[in-house]
BALOLUM-456857 format. One line per field, with one value per residue (C-alpha): residue in one letter; x, y, z negated; chain. Coordinates in Angstrom, 1 decimal. Each point is the difference from the previous one (the first is absolute). Layout:
BALOLUM-456857
res A / ...
xx X / ...
yy Y / ...
zz Z / ...
chain A / ...
END
This chain:
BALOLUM-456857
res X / X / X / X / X / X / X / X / X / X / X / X / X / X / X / X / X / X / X / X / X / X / X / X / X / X / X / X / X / X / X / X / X / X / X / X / X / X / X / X / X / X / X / X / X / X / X / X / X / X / X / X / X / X / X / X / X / X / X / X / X / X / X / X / X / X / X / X / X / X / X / X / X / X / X / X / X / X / X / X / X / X / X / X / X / X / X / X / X / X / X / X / X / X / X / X / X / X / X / X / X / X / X / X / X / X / X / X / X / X / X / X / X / X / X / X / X / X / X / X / X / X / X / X / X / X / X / X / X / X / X / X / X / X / X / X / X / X / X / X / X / X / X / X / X / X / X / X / X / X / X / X / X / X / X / X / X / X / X / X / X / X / X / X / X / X / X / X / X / X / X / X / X / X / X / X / X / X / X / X / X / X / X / X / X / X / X / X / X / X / X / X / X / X / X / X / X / X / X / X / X / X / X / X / X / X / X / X / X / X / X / X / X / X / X / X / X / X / X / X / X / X / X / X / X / X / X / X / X / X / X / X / X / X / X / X / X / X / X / X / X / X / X / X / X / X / X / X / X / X / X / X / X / X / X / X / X / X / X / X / X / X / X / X / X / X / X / X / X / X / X / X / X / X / X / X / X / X / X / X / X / X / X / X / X / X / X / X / X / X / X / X / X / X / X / X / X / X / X / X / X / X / X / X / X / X / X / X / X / X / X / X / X / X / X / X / X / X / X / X / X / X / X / X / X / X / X / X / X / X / X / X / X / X / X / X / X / X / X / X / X / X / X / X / X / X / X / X / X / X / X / X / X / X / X / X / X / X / X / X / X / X / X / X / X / X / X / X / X / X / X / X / X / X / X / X / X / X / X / X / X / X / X / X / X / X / X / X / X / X / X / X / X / X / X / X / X / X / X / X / X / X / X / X / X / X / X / X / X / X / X / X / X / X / X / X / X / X / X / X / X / X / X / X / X / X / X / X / X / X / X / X / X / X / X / X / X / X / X / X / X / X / X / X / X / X / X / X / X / X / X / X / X / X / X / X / X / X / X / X / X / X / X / X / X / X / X
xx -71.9 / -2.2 / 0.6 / -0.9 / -1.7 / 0.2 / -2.4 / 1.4 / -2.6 / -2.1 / 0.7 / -1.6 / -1.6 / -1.9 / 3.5 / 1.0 / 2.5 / 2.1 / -1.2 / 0.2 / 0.1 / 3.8 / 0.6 / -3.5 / -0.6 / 1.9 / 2.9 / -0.2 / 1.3 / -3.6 / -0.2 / 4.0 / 3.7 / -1.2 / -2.5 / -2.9 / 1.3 / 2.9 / -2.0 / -2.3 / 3.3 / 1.0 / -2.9 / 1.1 / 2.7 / -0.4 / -2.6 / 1.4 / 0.7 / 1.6 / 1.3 / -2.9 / -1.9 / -0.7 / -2.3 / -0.3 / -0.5 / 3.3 / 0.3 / 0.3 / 3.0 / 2.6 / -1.4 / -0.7 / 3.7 / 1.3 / -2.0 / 0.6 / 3.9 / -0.6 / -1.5 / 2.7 / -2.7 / 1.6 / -1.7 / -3.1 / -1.9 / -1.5 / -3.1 / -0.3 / -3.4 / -0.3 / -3.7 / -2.1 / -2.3 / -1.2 / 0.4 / -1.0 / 2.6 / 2.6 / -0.3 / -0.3 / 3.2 / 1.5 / -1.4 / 1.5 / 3.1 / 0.2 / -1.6 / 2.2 / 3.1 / -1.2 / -1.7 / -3.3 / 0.6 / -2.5 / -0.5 / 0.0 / -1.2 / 0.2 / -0.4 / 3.0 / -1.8 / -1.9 / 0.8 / 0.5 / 0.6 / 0.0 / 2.9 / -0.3 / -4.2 / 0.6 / 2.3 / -2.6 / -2.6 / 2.5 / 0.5 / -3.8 / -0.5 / 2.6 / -1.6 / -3.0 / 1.7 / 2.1 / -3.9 / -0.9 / -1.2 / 0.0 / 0.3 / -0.4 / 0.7 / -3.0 / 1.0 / -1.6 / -2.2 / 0.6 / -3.0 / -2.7 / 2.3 / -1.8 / 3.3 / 0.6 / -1.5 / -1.0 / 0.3 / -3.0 / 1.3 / -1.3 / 0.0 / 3.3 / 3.0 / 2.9 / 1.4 / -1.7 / -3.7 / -1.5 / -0.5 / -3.9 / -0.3 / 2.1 / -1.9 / 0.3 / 0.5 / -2.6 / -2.0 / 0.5 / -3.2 / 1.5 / 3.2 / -1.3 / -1.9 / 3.0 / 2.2 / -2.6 / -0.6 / 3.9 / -0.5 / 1.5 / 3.6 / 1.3 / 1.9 / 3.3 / 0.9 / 3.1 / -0.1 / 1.3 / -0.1 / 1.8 / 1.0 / -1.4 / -3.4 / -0.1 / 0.6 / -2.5 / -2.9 / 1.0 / -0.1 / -3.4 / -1.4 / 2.1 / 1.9 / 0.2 / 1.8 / 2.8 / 0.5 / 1.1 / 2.4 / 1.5 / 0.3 / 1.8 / 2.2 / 1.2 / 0.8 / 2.0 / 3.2 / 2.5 / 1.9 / 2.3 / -2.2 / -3.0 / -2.5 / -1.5 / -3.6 / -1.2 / -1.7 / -2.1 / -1.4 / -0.2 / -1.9 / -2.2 / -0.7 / -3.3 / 0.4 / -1.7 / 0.2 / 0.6 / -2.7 / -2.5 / 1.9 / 0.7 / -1.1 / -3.8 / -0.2 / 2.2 / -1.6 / 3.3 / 0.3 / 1.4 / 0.3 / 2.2 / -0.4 / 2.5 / 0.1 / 3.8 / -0.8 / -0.7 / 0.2 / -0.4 / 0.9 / -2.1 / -0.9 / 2.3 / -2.5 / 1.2 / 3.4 / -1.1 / -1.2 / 3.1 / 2.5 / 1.2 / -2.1 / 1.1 / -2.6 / -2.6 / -0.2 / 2.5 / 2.2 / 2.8 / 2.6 / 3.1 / 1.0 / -3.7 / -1.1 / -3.4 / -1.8 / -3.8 / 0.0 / -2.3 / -0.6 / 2.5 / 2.3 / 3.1 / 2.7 / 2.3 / 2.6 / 2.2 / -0.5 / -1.5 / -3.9 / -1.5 / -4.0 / -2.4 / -2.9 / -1.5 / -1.0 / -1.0 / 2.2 / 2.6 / 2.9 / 2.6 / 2.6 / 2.6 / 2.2 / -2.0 / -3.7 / -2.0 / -3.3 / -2.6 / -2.5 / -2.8 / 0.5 / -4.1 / 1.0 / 3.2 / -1.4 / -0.5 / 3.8 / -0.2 / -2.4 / 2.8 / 2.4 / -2.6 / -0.2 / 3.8 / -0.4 / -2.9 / 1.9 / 3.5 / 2.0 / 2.7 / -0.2 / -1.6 / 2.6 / 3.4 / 1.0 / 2.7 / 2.8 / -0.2 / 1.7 / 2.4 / 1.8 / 3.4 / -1.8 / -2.1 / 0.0 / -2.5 / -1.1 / 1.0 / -1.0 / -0.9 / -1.3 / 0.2 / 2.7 / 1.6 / 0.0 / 1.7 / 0.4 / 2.0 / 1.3 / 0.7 / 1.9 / 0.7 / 3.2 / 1.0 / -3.2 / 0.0 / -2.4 / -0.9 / 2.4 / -2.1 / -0.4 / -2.7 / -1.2 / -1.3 / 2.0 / 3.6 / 1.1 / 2.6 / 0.9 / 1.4 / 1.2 / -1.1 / 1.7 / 1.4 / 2.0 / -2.0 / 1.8 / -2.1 / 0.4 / -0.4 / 0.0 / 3.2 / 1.9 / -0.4 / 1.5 / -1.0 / -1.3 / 0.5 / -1.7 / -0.8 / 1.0 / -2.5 / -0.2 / -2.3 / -2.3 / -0.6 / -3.1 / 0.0 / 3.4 / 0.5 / 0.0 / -0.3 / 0.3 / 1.4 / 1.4 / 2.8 / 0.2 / -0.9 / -2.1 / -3.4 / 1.3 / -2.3 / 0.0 / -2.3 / -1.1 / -1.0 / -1.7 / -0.6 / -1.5 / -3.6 / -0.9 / 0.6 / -2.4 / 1.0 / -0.8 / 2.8 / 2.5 / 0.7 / 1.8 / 3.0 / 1.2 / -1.7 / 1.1 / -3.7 / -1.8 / -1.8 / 1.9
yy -37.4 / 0.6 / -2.0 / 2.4 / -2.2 / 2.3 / -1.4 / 0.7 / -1.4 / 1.4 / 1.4 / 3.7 / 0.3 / 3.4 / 1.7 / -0.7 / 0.6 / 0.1 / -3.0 / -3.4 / -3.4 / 0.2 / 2.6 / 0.9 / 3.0 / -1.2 / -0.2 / 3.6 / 3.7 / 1.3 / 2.8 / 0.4 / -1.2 / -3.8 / -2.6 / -0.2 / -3.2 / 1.7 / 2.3 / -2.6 / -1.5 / 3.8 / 0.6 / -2.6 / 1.8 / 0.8 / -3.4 / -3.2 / -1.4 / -3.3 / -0.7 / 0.4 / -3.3 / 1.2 / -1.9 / 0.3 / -1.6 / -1.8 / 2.4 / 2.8 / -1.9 / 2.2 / 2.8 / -0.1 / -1.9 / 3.0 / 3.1 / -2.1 / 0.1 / 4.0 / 0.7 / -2.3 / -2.3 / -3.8 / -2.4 / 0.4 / -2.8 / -0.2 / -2.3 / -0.5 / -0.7 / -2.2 / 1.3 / 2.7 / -1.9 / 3.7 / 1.1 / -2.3 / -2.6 / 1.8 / 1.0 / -3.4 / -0.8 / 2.9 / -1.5 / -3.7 / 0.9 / 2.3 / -2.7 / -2.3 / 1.2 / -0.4 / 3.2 / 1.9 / 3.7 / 2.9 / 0.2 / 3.4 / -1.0 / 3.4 / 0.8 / 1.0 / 2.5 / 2.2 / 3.3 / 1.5 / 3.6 / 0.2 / -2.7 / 0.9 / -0.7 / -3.2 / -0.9 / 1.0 / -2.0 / -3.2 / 0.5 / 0.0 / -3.2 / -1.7 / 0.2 / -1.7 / -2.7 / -0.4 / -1.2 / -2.6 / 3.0 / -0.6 / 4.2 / 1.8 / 3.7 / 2.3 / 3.3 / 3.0 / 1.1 / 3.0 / 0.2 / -2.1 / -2.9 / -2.7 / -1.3 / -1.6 / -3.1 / 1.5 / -1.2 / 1.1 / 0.3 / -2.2 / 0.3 / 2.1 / -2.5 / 1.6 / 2.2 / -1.2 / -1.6 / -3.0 / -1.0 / 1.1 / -1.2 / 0.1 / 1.7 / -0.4 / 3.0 / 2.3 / 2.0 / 4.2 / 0.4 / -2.5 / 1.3 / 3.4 / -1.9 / -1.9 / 3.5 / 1.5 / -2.6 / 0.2 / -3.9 / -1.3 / 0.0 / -1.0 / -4.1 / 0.7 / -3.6 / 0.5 / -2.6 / -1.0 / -3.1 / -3.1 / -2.4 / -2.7 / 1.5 / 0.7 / -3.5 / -1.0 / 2.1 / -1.2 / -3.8 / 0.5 / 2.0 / -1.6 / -3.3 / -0.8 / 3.6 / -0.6 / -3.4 / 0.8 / 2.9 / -2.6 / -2.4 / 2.8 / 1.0 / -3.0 / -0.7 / 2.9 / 0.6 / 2.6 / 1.7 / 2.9 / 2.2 / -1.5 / -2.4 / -1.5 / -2.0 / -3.5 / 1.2 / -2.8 / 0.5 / 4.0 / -0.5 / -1.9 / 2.6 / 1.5 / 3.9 / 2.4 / 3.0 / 0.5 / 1.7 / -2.5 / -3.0 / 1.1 / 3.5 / 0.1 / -3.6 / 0.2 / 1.3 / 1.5 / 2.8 / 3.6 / 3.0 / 3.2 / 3.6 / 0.6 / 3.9 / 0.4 / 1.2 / -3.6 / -0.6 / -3.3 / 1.6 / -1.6 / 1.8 / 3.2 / 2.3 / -1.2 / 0.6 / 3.4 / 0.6 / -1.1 / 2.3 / 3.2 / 2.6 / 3.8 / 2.3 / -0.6 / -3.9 / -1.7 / -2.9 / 0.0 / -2.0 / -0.7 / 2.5 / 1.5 / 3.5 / 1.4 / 3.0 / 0.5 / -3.1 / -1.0 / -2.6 / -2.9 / -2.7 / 0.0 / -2.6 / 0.1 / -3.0 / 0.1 / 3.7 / 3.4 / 0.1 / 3.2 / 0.4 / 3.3 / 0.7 / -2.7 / -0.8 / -3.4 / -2.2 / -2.8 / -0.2 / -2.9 / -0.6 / -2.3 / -1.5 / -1.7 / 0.8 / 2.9 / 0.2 / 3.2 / -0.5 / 2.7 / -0.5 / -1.1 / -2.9 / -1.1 / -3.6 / -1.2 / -0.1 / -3.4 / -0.5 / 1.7 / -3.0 / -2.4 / 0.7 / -0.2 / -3.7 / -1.1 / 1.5 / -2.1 / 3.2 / 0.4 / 3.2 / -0.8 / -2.6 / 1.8 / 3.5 / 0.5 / -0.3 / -3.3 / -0.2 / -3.3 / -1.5 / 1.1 / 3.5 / 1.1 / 0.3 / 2.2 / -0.3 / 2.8 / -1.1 / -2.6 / -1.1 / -3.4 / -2.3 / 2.1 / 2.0 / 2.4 / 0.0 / 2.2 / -2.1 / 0.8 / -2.3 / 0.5 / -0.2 / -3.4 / -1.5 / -2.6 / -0.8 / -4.4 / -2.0 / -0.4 / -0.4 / 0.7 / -1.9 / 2.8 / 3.3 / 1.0 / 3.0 / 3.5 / 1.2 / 4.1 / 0.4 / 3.9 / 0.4 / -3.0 / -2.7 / -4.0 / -3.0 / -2.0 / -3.9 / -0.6 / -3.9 / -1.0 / 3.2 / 2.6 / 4.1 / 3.2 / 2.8 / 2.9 / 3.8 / 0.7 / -4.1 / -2.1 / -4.0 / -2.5 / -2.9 / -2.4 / -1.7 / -3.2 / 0.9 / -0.8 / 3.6 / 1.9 / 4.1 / 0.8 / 3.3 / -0.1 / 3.3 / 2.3 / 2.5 / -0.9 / -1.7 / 1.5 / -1.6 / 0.3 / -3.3 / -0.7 / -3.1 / -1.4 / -2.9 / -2.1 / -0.2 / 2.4 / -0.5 / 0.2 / -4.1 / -0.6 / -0.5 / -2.9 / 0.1 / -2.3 / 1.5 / 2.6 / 1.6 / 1.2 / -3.6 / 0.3 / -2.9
zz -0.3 / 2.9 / 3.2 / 2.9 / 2.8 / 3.9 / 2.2 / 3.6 / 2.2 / 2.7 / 3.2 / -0.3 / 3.4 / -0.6 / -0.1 / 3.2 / 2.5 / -3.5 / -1.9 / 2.5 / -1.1 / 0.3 / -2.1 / -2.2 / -2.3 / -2.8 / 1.4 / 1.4 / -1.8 / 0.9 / -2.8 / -0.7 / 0.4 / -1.2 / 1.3 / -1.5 / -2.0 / -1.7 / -0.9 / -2.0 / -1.5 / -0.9 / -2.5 / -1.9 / -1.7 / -3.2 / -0.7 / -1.9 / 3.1 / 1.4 / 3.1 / 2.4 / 2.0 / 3.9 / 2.1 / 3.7 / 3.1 / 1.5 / 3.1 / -2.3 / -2.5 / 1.7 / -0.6 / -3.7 / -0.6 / 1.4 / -1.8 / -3.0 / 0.3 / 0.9 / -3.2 / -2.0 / -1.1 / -1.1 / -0.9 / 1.9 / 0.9 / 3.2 / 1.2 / 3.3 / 1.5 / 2.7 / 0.4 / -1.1 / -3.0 / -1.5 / -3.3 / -2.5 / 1.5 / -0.1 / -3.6 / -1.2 / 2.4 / -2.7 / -2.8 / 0.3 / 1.0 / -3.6 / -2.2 / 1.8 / -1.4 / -3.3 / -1.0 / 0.1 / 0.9 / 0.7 / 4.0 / 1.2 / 3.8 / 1.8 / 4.1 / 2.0 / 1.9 / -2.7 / -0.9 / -3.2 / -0.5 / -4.1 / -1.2 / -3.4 / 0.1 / 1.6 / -2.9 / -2.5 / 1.4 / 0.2 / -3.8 / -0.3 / 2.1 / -2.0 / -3.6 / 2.2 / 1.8 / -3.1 / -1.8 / 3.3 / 2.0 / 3.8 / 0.6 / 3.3 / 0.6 / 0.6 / 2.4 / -1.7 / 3.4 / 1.1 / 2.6 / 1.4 / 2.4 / 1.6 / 0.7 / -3.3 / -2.1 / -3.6 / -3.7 / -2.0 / -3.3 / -3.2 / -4.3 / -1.2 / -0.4 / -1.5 / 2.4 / 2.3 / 0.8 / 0.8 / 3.8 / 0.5 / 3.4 / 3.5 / 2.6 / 4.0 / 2.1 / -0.4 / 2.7 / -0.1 / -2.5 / -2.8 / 0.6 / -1.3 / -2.6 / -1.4 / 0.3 / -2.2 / -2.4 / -1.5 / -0.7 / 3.2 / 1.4 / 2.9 / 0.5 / -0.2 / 0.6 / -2.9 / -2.9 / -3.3 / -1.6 / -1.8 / 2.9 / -1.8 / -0.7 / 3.9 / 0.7 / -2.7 / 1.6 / 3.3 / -0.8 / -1.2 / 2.7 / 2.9 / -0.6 / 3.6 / 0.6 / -2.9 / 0.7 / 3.7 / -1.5 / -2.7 / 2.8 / 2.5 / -2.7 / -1.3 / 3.6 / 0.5 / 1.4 / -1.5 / 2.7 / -1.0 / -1.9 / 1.8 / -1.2 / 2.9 / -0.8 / 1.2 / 2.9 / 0.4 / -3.4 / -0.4 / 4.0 / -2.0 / -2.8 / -0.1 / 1.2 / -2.2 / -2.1 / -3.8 / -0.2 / 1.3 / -1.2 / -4.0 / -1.0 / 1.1 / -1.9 / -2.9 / -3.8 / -0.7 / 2.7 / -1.1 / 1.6 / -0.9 / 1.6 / 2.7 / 0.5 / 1.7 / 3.4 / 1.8 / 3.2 / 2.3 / 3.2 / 1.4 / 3.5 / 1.6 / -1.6 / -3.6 / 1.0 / 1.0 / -3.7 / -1.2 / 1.7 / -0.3 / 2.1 / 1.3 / -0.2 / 2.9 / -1.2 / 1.8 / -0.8 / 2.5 / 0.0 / 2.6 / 3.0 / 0.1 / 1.5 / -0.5 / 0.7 / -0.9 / -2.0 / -2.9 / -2.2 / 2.2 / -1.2 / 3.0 / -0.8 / 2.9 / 0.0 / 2.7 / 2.2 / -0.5 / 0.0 / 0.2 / -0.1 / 0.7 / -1.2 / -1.4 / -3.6 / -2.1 / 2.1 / -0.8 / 2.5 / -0.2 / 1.9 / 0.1 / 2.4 / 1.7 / -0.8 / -0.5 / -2.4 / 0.4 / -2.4 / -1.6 / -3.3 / -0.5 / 2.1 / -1.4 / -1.3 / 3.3 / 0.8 / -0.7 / 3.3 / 1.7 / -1.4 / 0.7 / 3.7 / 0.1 / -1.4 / 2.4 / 3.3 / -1.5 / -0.5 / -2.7 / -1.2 / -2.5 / -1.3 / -0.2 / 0.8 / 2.5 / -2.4 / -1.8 / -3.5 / -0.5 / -3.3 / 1.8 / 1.7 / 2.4 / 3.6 / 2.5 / 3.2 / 2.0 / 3.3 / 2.2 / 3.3 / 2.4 / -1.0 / -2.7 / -3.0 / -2.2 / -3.7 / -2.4 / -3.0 / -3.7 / -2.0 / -3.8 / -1.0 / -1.4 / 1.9 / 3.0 / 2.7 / 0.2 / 2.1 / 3.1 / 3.8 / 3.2 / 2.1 / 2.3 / -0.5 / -0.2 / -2.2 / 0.7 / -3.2 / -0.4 / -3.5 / -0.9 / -3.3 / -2.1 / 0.6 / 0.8 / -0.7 / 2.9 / 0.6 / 3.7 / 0.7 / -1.8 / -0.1 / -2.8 / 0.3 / -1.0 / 2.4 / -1.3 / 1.2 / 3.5 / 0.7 / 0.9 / 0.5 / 2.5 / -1.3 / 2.7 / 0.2 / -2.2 / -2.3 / -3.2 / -1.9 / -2.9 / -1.1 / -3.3 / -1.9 / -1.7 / -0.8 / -2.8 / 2.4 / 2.0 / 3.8 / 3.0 / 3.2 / 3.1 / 1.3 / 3.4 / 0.6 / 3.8 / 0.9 / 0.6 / -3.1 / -2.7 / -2.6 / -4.1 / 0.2 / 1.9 / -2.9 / -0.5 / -3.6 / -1.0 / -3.5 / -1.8 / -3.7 / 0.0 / 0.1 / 3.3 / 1.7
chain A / A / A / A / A / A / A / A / A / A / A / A / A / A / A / A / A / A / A / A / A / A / A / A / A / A / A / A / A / A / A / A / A / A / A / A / A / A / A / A / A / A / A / A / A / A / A / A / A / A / A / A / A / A / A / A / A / A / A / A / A / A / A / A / A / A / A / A / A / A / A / A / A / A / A / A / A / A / A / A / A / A / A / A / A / A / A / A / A / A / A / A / A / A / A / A / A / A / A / A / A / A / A / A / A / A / A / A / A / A / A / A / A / A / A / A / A / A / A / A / A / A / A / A / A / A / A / A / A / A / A / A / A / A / A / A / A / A / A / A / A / A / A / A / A / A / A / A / A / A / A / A / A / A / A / A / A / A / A / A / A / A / A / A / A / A / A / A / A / A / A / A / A / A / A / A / A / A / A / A / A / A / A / A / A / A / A / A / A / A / A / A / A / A / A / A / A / A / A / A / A / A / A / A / A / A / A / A / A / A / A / A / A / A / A / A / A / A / A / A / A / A / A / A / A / A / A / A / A / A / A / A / A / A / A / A / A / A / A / A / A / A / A / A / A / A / A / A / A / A / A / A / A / A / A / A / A / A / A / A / A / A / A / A / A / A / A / A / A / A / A / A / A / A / A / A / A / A / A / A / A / A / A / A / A / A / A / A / A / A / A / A / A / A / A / A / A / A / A / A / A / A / A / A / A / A / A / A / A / A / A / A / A / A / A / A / A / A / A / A / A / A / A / A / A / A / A / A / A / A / A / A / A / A / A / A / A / A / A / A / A / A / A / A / A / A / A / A / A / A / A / A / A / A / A / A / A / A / A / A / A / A / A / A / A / A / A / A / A / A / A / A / A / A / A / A / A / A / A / A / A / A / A / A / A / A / A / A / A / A / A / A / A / A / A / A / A / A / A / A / A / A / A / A / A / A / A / A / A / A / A / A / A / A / A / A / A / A / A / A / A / A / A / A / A / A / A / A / A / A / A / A / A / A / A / A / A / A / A / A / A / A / A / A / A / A / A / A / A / A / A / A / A / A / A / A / A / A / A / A / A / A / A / A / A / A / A
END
């Protein structure tokens, strides 16, 4: 059996105002009905599969709990990160916890945010890695190019191995002129960053080419506290993990790398102009997605989120917007998004972090307006769900119940409030918001007071573990 290993990392900058720290490209139905994750966990069907491992950072644990449960996944693990170590770390975080319980399966360790047109060409070239990693082989997957990107790192193919080839050499991004070169040659393919091998042979080449890095991971997870479906690492100990990729760590040191042809329309998404190749297009070139009107349009990506957006005469644009951002970008230019995210950072804005309507464990709510001394927020809560027992020092709550019914505690009386009722939170009460129902309860909060700030919650229960 293969145990499929999701890494869930990163934060995705260059796709911005979509992708925020909050909420990053994985988690988001960029190219259809499911996020980018799902997806990944999708193409699995039809492979010898066990229940998948999922590592990602511990703002994001939410998240993935809850596109796990939409897909009817069980018995998922899911390692949370209380830092960002890079690749290599993570995969050895996978690789203990498997040998751990006794066994020594084939790691398939696969990105959440790739794209991968062909399924059934994906599941060819996993067959192909396996008959490899079955021997010892540390096997990566080589993209078939099919131009001349100096986007990309590049495997140089080696001697004929099976169905597959030795690992030649990893090369570094190259400049437009190599890039041609390596096109041309047919010998080099593109770093997919995808892997297969036995979790103990991983572990093997990592002790020998960094102790100091599997030691910390052995130390974190031995210190690790299960929470739920969470695993939550020793923080002191994975803080003190070396950061570093795969790549550099293992595969450019071990004698035992393996590389297999990847030719299954891949994608890493990773700027808005690789989106644009991904998507459907209508005739002049366009990618348009939301309420968009256009009229003497070429060659632009419009995703409109929240309103109409209508454009005139232009051509080789990308136009985002969402709630509360807008990105216009030529598409030559794309990769410097993450300038735009860095300015955001330096000037101490948040727009960067979360989008206007923040995803919770019980819902979401979103910030529909604001100005001194109050704000306004419309609230989702999943049936069955309940918010943390909790008070303010600063703000008091009104509470309109749109459709639903709440069972609220205010102080030390609980009651219902039903449609078109609403209830008032005064500052520094005991409280808590819960549906009982079986439909979604909407309610519009309005929050007044000196202080209103998300850190003003000061949480006495919680079924979610963020007491």
């Amino acid at each position: 059996m293969i145990q499929p290993v999701i890494l869930a990392g990163g934060s995705g900058t260059r796709l911005w105002p979509l992708s925020r720290e909050h909420k990053p490209k994985q988690f988001l139905p960029l190219t259809g009905d499911q996020s980018m994750m799902q997806q990944a966990l999708g193409r699995l069907h039809g492979l010898p599969c066990r229940a998948p491992m999922l590592i990602c950072n511990e703002q994001h644990r939410f998240l993935a709990a809850e596109q796990l449960r939409q897909l009817g996944v069980e018995g998922a693990a899911i390692l949370l990160e209380p830092v960002g170590r890079n690749t290599a770390p993570a995969i050895a975080l996978a690789a203990l916890r498997a040998v751990d319980q006794g066994e020594d399966p084939l790691l398939l360790v696969l990105a959440a945010d790739h794209v991968i047109q062909d399924v059934p060409a994906f599941h060819r070239a996993v067959g192909q890695a396996q008959a490899l990693a079955a021997q010892g082989r540390l096997v990566t997957f080589g993209i078939v190019p099919d131009r001349p990107e100096t986007g990309y790192g590049y495997i140089q193919r080696g001697a004929p191995l099976g169905e597959g080839w030795q690992v030649g050499r990893f090369v570094e991004k190259p400049d437009a002129a190599r890039a041609i070169e390596y096109l041309a040659s047919g010998s080099h393919y593109w770093n997919s960053g995808m892997f297969m091998f036995r979790a103990g042979r991983y572990l093997e080449e990592l002790e020998a080419c960094r102790p100091d890095m599997l030691a910390a991971c052995r130390q974190a997870l031995q210190g690790a506290a299960h929470d739920m479906d969470f695993v939550r690492l020793d923080a002191a100990a994975f803080v003190a993990c070396p950061a570093d990729s795969i790549d550099y760590a293992v595969m450019e040191h071990t004698r035992d790398a393996a590389m297999v042809a990847l030719d299954a329309g891949w994608n890493d998404l990773g700027a808005w102009g690789a989106l644009a190749d991904v998507l459907d297009c209508d005739d002049r070139g366009n990618c348009l997605r939301g309420d968009v009107l256009v009229e003497q349009v070429d060659d632009t990506l419009i995703h409109a989120d929240s309103r109409l957006v209508a454009a005139v005469g232009v051509r080789d644009l990308v136009v985002v917007e969402t709630k509360d951002a807008v990105l216009v970008a030529h598409k030559d230019q794309v990769q410097d998004v993450k300038r735009i995210v860095q300015q955001l950072k330096d000037d101490g804005r948040t727009e960067h972090i979360q989008h206007r309507e923040v995803y919770r464990p019980w819902g979401a709510y979103d910030s529909i307006g604001n100005g001194p001394r109050y704000q306004v927020k419309k609230i989702t809560v999943k049936p069955g769900a309940k918010l943390s027992l909790q008070m303010h020092h600063h703000r008091a709550e009104h509470w309109v119940v749109v459709s639903g019914t709440a069972r609220v505690t205010n102080g030390d009386q609980t009651y219902l409030v039903s449609e078109n009722e609403s209830t008032y939170i005064p500052v520094g009460t005991v409280h808590c918001l819960e549906n009982p129902g079986v439909i979604p309860l909407e309610l519009i909060e309005v929050q007044s007071g000196a202080y209103l700030g998300e850190d003003d919650i000061v949480r006495l229960e919680d079924r979610y573990g963020r007491v």
